[in-house]
DSSP file (Angstrom, degrees, kcal/mol; ACC not computed):
  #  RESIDUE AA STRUCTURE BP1 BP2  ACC     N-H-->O    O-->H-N    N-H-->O    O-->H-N    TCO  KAPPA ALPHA  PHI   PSI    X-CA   Y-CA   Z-CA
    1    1 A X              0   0    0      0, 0.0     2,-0.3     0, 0.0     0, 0.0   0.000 360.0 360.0 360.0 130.5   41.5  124.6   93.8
    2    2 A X        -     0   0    0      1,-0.0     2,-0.2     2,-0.0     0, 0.0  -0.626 360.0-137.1 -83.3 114.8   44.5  126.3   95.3
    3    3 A X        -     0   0    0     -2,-0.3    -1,-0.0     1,-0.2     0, 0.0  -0.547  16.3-170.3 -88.5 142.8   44.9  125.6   99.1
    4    4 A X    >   -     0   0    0     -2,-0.2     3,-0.8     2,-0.0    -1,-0.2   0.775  26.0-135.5 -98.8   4.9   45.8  128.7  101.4
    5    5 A X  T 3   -     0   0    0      1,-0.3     3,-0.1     2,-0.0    -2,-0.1   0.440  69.3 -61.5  47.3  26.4   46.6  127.1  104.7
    6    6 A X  T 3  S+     0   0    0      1,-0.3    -1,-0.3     0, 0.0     2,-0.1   0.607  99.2 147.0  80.6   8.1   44.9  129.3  106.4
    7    7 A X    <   -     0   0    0     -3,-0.8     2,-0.4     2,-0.0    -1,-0.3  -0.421  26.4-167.6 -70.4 140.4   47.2  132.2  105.1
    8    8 A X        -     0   0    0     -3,-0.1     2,-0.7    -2,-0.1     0, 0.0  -0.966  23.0-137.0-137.7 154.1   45.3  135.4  104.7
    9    9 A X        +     0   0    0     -2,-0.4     2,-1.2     2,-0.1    -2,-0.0  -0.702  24.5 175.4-101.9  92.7   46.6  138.6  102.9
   10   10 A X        +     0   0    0     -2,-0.7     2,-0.4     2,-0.0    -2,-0.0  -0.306  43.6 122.2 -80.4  66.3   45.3  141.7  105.5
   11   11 A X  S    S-     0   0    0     -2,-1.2    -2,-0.1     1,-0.0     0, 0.0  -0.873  70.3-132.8 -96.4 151.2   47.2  144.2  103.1
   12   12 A X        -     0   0    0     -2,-0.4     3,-0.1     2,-0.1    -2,-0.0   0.560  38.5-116.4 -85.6 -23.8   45.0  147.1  101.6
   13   13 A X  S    S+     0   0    0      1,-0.3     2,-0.1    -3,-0.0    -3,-0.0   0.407  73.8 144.3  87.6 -12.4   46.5  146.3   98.3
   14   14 A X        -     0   0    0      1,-0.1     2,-1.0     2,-0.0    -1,-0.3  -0.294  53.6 -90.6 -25.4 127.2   47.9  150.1   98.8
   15   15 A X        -     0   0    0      1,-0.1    14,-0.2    -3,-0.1    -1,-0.1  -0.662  20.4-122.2 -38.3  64.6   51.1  151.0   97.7
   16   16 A X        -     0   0    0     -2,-1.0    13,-0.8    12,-0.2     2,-0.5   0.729  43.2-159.4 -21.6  96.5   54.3  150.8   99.4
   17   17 A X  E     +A   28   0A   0     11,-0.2     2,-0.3    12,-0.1    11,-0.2  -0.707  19.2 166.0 -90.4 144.8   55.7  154.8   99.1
   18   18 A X  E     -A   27   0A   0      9,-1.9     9,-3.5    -2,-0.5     2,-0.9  -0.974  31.5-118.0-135.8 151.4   59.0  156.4   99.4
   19   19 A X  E     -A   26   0A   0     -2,-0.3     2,-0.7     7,-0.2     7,-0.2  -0.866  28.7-116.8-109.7 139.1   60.5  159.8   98.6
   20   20 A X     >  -     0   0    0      5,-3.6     4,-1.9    -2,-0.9    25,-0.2  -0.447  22.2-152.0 -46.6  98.2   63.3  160.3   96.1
   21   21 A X  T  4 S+     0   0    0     -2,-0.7    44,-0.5     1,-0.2    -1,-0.2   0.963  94.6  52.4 -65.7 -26.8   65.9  161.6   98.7
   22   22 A X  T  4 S+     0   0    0      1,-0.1    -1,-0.2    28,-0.1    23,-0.0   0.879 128.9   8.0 -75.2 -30.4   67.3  163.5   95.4
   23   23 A X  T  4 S-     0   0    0      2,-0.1    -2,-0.1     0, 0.0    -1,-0.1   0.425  90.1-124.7-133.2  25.1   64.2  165.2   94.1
   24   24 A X     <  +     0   0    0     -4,-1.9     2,-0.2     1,-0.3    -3,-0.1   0.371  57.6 145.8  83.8  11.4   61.9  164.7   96.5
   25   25 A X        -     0   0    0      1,-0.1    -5,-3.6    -6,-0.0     2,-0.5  -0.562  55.2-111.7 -67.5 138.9   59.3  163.1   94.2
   26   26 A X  E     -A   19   0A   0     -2,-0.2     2,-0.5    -7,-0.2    -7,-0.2  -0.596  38.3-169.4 -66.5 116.3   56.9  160.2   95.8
   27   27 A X  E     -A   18   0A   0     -9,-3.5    -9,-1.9    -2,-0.5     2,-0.5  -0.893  25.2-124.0-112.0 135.4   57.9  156.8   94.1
   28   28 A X  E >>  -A   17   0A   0     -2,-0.5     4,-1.4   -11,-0.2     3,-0.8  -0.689  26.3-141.9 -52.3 120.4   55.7  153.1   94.4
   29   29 A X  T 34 S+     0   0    0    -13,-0.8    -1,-0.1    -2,-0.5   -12,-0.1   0.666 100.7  56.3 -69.4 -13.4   58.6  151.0   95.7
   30   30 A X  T 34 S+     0   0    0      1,-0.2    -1,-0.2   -14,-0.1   -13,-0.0   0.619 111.9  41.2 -89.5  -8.5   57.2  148.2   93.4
   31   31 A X  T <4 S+     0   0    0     -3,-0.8     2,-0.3     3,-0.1    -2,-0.2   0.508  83.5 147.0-116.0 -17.6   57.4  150.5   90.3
   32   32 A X     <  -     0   0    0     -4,-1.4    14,-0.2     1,-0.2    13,-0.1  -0.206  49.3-143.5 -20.9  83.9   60.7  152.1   90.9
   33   33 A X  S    S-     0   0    0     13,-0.4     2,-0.3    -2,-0.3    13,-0.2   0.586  88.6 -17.6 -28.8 -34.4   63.2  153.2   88.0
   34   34 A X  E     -B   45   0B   0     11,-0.9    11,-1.3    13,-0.1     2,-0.3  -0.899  60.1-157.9-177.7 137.3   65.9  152.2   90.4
   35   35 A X  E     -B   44   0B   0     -2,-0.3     2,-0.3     9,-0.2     9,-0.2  -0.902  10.2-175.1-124.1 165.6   66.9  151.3   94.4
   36   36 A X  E     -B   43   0B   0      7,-1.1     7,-2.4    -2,-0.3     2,-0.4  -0.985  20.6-135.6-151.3 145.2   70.3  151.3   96.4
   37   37 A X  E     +B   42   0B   0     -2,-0.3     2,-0.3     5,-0.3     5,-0.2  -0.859  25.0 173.1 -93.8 130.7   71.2  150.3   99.7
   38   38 A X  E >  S-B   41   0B   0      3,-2.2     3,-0.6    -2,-0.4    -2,-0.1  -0.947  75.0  -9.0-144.0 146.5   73.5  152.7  101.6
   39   39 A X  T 3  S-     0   0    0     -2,-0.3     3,-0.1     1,-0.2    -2,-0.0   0.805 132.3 -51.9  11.1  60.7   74.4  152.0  105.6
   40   40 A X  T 3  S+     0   0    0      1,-0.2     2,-0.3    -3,-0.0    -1,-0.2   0.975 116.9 110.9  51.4  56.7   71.4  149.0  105.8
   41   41 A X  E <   -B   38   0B   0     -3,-0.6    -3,-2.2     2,-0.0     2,-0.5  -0.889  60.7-144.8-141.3 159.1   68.7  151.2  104.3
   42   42 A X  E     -B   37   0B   0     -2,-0.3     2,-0.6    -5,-0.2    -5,-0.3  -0.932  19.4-167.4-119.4 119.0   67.2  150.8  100.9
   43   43 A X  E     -B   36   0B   0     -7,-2.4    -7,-1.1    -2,-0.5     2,-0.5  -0.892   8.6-144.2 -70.3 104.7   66.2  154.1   98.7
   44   44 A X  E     -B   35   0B   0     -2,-0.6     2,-0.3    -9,-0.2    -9,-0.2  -0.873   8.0-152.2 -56.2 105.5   64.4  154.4   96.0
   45   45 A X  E     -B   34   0B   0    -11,-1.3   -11,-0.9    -2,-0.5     6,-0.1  -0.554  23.4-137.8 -52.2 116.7   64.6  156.6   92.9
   46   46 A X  S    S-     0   0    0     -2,-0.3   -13,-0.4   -13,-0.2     2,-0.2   0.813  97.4  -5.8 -24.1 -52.0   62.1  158.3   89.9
   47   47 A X  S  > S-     0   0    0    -14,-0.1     4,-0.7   -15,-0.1    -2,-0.2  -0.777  76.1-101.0-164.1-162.8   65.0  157.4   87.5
   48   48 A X  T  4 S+     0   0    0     -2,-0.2     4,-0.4     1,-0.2    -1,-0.0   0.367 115.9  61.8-122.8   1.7   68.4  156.1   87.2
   49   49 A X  T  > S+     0   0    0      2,-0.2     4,-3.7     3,-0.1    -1,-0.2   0.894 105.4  47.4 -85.4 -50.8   69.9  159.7   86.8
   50   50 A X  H  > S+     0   0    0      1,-0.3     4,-1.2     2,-0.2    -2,-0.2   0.804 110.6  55.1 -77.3 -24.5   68.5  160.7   90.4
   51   51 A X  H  X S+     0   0    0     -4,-0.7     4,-1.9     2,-0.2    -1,-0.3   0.890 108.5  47.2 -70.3 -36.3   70.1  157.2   91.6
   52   52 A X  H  > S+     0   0    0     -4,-0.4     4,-2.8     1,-0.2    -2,-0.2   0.946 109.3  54.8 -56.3 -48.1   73.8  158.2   90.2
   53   53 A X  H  X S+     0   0    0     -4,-3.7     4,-0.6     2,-0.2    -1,-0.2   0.923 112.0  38.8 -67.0 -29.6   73.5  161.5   91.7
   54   54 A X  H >< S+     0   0    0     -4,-1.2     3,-3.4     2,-0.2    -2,-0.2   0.872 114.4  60.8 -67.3 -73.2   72.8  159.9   95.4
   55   55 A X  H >< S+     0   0    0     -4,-1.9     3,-1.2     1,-0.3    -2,-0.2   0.579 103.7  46.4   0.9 -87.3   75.5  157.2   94.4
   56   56 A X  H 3< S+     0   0    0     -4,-2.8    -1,-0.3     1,-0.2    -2,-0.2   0.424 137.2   6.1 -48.8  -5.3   78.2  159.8   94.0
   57   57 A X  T <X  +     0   0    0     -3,-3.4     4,-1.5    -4,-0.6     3,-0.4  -0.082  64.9 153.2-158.1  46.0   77.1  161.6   97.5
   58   58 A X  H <> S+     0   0    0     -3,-1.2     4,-1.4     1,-0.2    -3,-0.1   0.719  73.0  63.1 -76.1  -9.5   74.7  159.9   99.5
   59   59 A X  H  > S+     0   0    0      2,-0.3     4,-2.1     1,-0.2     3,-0.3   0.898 107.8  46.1   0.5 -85.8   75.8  161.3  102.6
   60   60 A X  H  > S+     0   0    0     -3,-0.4     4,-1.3     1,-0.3     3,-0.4   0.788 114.0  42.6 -39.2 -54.3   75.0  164.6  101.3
   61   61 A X  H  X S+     0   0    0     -4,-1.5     4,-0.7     1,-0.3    -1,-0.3   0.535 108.4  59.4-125.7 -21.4   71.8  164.1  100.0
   62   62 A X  H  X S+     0   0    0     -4,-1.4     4,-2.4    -5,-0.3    -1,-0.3   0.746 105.8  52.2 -42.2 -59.6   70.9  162.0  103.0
   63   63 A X  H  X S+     0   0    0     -4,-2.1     4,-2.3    -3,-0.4    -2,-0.3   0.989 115.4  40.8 -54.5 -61.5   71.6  165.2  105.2
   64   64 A X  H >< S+     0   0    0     -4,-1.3     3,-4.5     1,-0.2     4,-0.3   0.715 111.3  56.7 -42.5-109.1   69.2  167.5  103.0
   65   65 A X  H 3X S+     0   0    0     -4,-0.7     4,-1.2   -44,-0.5    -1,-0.2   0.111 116.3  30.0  -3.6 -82.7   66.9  165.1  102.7
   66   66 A X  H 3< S+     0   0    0     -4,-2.4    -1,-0.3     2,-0.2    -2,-0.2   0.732 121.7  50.3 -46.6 -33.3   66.3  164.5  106.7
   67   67 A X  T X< S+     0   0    0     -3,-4.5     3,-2.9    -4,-2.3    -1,-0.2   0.982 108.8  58.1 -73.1 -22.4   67.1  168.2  107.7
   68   68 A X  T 34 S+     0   0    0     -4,-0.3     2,-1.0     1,-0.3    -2,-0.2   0.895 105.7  50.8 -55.4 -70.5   64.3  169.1  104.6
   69   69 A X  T 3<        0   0    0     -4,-1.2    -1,-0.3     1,-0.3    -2,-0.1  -0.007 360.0 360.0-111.1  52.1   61.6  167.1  106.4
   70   70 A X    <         0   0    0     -3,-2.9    -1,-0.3    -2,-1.0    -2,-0.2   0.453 360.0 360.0 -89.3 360.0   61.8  168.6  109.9
């Protein structure tokens, strides 16, 4: 028998979410095609083309992104 120390898991067993800051799709952060870290945050990506594109500008795509969802 496997002891937990008293540990319990309160998580809903829900999914962790993020938006694609390049095409604005909802990704599972556990399922992700791809992440990168840019100025101590980490993104997550649909696929490993939409990660290239942030790569080469994330700046940009960081500005859309934030002004998009005011």
């Amino acid at each position: 028998m496997e002891e937990t120390y008293g540990l319990q898991d309160y998580s809903d067993g829900a999914p962790t979410l993020s938006v694609d800051p390049v095409c604005g799709r909802t990704v599972d952060e556990a399922k992700a095609a791809a992440k990168t870290e840019y100025a101590g945050q980490t993104y997550y990506f649909c696929s490993k083309d939409c990660q290239n594109n942030f790569e080469l500008d994330p700046a940009g795509y960081i500005a859309r992104f934030t002004s998009a969802s005011r």
